[in-house]
N, C-alpha and C positions, 0 to 999 in steps of 0.2 A: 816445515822448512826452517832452515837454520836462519835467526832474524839478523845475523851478522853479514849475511849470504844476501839477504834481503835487501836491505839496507845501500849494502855497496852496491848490488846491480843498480838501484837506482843512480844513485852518486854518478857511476860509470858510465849511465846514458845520458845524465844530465850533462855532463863535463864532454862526454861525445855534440851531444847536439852544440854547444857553446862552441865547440873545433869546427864542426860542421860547417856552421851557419844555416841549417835547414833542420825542420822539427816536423818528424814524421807521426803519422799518425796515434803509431805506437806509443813514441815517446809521451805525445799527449797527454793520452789514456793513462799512461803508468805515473804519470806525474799529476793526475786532475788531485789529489787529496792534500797535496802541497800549497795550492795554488787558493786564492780570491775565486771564486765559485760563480760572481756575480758574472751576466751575459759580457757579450764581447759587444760591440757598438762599431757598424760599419754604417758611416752615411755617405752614401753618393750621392754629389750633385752635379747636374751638367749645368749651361749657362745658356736663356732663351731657348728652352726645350719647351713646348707646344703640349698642351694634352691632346690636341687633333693632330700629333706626328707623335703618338705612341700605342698601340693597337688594339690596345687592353681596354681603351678607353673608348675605341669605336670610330666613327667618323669617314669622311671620305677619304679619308688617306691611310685606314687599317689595314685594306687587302693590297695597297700598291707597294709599300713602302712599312713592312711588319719590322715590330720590334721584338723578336721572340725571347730575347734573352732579360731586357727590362720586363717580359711579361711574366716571366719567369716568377719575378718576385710575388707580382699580384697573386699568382696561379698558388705559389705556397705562401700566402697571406692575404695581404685584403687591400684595396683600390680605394680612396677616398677622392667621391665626387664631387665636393663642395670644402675644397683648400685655396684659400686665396690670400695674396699677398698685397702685405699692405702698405706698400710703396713700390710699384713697379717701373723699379731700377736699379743695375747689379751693386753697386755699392750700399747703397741703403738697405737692400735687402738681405744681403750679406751681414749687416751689423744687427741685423732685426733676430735674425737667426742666432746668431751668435748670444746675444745676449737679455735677449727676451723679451725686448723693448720697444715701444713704437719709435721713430727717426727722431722728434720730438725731445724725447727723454735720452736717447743714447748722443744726441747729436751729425747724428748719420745725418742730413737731409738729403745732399746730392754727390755729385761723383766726386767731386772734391772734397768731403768732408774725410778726414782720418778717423778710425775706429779709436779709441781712446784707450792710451797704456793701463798698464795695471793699478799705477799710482791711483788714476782715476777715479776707483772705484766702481765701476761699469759692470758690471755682472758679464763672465765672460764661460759659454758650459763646457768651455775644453780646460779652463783652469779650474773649477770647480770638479770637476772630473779629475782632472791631476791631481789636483788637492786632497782628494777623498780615495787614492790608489790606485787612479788606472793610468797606464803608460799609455800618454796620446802622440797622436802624429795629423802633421796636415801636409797632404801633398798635393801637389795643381793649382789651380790659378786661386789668388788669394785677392787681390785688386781690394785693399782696403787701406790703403796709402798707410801705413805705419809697419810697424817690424810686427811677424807673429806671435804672439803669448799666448801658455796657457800649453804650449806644447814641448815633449820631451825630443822632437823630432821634426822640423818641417823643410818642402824642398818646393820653391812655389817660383812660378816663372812671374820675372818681374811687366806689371800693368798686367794686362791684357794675354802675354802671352803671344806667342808666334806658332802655329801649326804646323810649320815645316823647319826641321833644325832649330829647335830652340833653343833660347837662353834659359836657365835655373842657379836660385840661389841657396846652397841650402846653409842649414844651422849649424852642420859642421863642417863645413871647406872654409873659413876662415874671411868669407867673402862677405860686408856689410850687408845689410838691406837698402842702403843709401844709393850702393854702386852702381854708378853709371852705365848702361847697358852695356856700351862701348866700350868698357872694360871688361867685357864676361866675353865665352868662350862661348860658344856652339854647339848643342847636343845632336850628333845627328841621328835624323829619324822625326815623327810625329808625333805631333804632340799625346792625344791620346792615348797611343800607345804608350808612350815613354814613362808617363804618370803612373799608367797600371803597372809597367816592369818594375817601377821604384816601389809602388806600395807592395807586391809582395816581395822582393828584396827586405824590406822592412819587417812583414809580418815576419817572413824565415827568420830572423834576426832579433825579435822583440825578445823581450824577459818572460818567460811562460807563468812567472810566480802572478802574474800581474793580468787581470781585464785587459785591453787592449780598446780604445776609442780610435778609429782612424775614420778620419774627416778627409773624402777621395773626391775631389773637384777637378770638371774637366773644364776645358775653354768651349769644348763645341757644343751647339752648334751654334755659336754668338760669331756675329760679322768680324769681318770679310768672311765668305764662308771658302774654305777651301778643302776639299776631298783629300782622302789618302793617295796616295799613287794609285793603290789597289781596288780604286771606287769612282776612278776617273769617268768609267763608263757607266757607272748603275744608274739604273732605270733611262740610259741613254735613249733609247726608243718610244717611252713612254709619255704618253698625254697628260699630264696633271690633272685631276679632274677642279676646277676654280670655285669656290663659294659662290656661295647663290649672293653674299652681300658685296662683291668684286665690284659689281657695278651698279650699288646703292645709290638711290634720288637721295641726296642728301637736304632736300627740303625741310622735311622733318623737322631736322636739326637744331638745335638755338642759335641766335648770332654769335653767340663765346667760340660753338666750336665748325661752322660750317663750312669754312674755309680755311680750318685750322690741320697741322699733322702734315706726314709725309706718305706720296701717293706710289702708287704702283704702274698705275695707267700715266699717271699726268695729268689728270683732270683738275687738278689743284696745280693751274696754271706756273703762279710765283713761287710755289715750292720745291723742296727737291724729292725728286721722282727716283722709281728704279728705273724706268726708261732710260734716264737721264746715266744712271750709274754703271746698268750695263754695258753703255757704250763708249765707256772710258777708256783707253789703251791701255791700262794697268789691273782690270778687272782680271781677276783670276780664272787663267783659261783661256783669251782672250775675248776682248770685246764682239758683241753682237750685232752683226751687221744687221743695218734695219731701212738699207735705204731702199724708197721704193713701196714701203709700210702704209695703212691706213693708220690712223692716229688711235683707231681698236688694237687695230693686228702689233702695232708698238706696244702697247699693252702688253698683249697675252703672249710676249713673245717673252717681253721682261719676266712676266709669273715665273712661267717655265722658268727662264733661268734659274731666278730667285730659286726656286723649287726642288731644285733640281739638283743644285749644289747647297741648301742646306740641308734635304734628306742624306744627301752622301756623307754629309757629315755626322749625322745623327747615326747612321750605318756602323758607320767605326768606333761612337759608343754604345751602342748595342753590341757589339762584338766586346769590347772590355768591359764590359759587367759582366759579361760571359763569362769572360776569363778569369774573375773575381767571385767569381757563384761558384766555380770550377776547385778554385783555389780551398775555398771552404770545404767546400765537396770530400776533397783529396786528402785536406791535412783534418780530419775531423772533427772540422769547426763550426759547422752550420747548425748542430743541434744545441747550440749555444751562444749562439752572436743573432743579433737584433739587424736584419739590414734593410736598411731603409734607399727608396729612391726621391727624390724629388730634382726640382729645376729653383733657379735662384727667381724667375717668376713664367709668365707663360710668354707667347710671343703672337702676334699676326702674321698670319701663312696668306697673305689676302685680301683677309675677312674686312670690309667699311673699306678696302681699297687700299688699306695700311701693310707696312713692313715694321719692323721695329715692336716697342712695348710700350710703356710710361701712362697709357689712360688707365681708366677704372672700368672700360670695355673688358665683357666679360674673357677673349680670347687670351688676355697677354693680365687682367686682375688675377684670372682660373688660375692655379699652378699644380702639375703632379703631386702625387703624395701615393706611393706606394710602398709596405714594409709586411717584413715576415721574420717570425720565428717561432720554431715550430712547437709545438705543442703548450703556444700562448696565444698566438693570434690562428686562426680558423682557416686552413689554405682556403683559398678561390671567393674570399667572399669579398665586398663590394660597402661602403657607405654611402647613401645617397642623402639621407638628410642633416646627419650635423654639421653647421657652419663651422670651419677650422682653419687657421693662418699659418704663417711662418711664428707669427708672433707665440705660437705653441710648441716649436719644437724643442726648443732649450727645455724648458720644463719635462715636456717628453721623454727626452733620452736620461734628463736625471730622476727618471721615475724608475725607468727600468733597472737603473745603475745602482736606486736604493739611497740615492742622495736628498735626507729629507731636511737636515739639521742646517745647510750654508747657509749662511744669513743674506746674502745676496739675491734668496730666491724670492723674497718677501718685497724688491725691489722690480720683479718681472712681473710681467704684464698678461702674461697669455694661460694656460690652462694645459693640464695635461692630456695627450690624445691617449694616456693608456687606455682609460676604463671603453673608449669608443673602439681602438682598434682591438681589443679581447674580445666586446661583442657585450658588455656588461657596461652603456651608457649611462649616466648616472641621472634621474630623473626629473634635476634641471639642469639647460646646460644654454648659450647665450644664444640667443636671437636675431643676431645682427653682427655683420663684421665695419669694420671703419676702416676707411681709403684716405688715403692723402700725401699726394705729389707737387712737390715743394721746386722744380726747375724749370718756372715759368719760358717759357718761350725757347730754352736752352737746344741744340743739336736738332730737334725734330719738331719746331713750332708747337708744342703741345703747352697751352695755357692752365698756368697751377690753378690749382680743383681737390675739393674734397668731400666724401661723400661716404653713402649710408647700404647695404644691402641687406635684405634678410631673406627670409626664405622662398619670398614671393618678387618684390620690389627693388626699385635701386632710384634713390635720389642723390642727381650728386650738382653741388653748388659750383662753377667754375667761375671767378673770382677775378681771375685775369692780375692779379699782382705778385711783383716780384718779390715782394718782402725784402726777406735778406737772404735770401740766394741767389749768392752774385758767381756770376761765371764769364770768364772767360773776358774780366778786367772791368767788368761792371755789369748792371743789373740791365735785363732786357725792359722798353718800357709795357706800360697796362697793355689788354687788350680786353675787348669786349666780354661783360660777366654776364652772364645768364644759368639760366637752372634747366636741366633736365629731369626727368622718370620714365623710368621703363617698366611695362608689366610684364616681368621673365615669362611669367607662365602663360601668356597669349602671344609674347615677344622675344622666343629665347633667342632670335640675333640680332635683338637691339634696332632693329630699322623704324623703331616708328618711336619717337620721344610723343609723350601722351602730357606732359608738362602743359595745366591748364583747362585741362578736357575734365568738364563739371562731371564727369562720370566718375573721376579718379580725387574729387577733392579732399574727398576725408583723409583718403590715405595718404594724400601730399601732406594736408598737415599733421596726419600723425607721424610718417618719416622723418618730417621736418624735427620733430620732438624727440624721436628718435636719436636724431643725427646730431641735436644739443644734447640729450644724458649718455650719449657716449663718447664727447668732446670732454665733459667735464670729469666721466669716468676715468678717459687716459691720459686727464689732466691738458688737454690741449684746448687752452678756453680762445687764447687770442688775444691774450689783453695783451700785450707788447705787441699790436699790430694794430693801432688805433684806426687805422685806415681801411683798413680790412674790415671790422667792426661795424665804422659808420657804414661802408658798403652792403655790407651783411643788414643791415638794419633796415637801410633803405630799400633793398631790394624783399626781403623777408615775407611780407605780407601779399607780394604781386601774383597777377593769377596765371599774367603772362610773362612771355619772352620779350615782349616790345616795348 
């Protein structure tokens, strides 16, 4: 072949796809020997996604309510069962991920906190990844109160985000990050949807010389929960099947948290209930008539709701990772891009009688973690025993990307999940993950607490002080401290705290010893919390709750 003939065909498709704006598979292929070699990097996250509301993982809610298309991933890669996050709250955990850090050292603690600009210093794996050649993008809810960095591309609906006709602001329409909602336009359509049309818009559109990192983050299924139009009826007919812990004797309990949190039923008299929520006139869908109820049947009538509308929401992202599995599929991308699922932490369908996240209970601690790529990770296979966080993924995706030399990384905290998700675990690896939620009494009465799990056990100290997360124009005051433990392995739904029980002593105070060499490991000792300390001290040695 004449290599002048050669030469220009390529030129002529390249310059075609630039007119185009779409890069077909062909184009790909006849361009891979130009291009950075290293994988592509897709991570989706949704926001308070459940591993008992995704199917892969089993549960009472796999056959009601399948998610075939998140299964998808596991089925060509591998499901890790023991990923927990270590501050479960969207903000915090967001910044955890990002830069590889416990809340602590990045300064994330609660929802107010901003992620910290680049001047900072902060280790951030999307500018690290820029840094080192790959053209990044973040699209979808971002809720990290500052502008985003580190990205060549992002289009992120400002806070929270809206499900129906949203606002977005992106990097190149000229619009701050500062700008007041009320000056933004309207996108119509769902949220969901809309995130997925932009990110592949995007891929069509990216530099092909270059890796591609896209960071695809959805809003759903986080409150208020509202359905697509097209999901208004799913599972309309259907009985939820309720946890067996729905209606928990919370005796057990310690005094820190017995009367603590937000209920479902209402049995937590002074607090606020979904009973209480679905009966509001602005509930989506409208409120729930409940007059006429037993003070059970108000209960289980709120589940359902609850349930009901946020499977529908979880519906419509299972359908766009479809569409984004698809997209790989089609432009022949998959045999090269790393994609990963997870959720920004897990959430309560239920379970202790709870909606929401924020304890170190294992439903809403647990978080997703599923990824594939192919002929590196082993389709359909499963992890069940290495402990793993959020606090590992930064490391992770700059493992696969080849990124060994930023100096930044020497600043993180967490561990690479490569060598576990290949299947080649490296023959030490940590024994314990650490918990710690910093928004005393904030939005859902949950009392700050910090605390210890390993493979077996879970001690966690709750504290009852505000420190210094202050919200919402000043700090909430104490509330009652006490200690819990749980034996997972005779107690995996947590209903019976054993805190005290002479059968369990050793291994309280080995936890205990535990839960200090990995305080001082992630540098979080307390000394700027004198108060906390002498509490910690005095309490330390008791064998009870009382």
């Amino acid at each position: 072949m004449n290599i002048c003939r050669f030469v220009s065909g390529i030129l002529i498709g390249i310059c075609f796809s630039c007119v185009s704006g779409r890069v077909s598979q062909a184009e790909e292929k006849t361009a891979v020997h130009q291009r950075d070699a290293r994988p592509n990097i897709v991570f989706i996250m949704s926001d308070d996604h459940a591993c008992n509301a995704i199917s892969t993982y089993g549960g009472r809610l796999a056959g009601i309510a399948p998610t075939p298309n998140i299964d998808r991933i596991a089925a060509s890669g591998i499901r890790l069962d023991r990923c927990f996050v270590t501050n479960s709250i969207c903000t915090p955990s967001r910044a955890v991920i990002l830069s590889g850090q416990h809340s602590h050292k990045n300064g994330v603690k609660t929802l107010i906190d901003a992620f910290p600009g680049p001047e900072s210093g902060t280790p951030n794996v999307a500018s690290i990844l820029q840094r080192s050649g790959y053209q990044t993008a973040l699209i979808g809810k971002w809720h990290l109160r500052s502008a985003p960095w580190g990205f060549d591309y992002w289009k992120i609906g400002p806070g929270q985000g809206k499900y129906h006709d949203p606002f977005f602001i992106a990097s190149t329409d000229g619009t701050a990050y500062t700008t007041k909602v009320r000056k933004l336009k309207r996108t119509k359509g769902y949220y969901t949807d809309l995130i997925t049309d932009y990110a592949t818009q995007w891929l069509d559109q990216r530099d092909t010389s270059k890796p591609f990192f896209l960071m695809l983050h959805h809003k759903a299924p986080h409150g208020k929960w509202e359905p697509a139009d097209r999901h208004q009826d799913y599972l309309k007919n259907v009985v939820i099947p309720e946890p067996d812990s729905l209606w928990e004797d919370f005796s057990h309990r310690s005094p820190a948290t017995i009367d603590m949190g937000t209920s479902i039923t209402n049995r937590l008299k002074d607090r606020r209930s979904m009973v209480g929520d679905v009966q509001k006139p602005d509930w989506y869908g409208g409120p729930v008539e409940m007059a006429g109820m037993t003070d059970k049947e108000r209960g289980q009538a709120a589940y359902q709701k609850y349930l009901h509308q946020y499977l529908a929401c979880v519906k419509a992202v299972d359908e766009n990772v479809g569409r984004v599995l698809d997209y790989l599929d089609d432009n022949g991308l998959a045999e090269n891009t790393l994609v990963v699922y997870t959720s920004d932490q897990g959430m309560f369908l239920g379970e202790h009688d709870y909606f929401d996240k924020r304890w170190i209970y294992e439903e809403c601690f647990k978080m997703p973690f599923l990824a594939s790529f192919p002929n590196r990770i082993q389709p359909g296979t499963a992890d069940q025993k290495h402990l793993c966080s959020n606090l590992d993924f930064a490391q992770t995706l700059l493992d696969y990307a080849e990124v060994t030399d930023a100096p930044e990384i020497s600043q993180m905290q967490g561990l690479s999940l490569k060598p576990i998700l290949e299947g080649t675990p490296p023959a030490s690896w940590r024994d314990a993950v650490y918990y710690r939620y910093w928004m005393h009494l904030a939005h859902h009465q949950i009392p700050g607490h910090y605390g210890v799990r390993d493979s077996r056990y879970k001690l966690v100290f709750f504290h009852g002080l505000p420190l210094d997360a202050k919200l919402g124009g000043g700090n909430f005051p104490p509330s009652t401290a006490g200690w819990e433990f749980y034996d997972l392995q005779q107690d995996p739904n947590e209903t019976n705290n054993v805190y005290g029980k002479n059968e369990y002593a050793s291994e309280i105070r080995r936890m205990k010893q535990r839960l200090l060499d990995l305080k001082i490991e992630y540098d979080d000792r307390d000394d700027q919390y004198p108060e906390l300390l002498k509490l910690r001290n005095q309490l330390w040695d008791n064998s009870t709750n009382e």
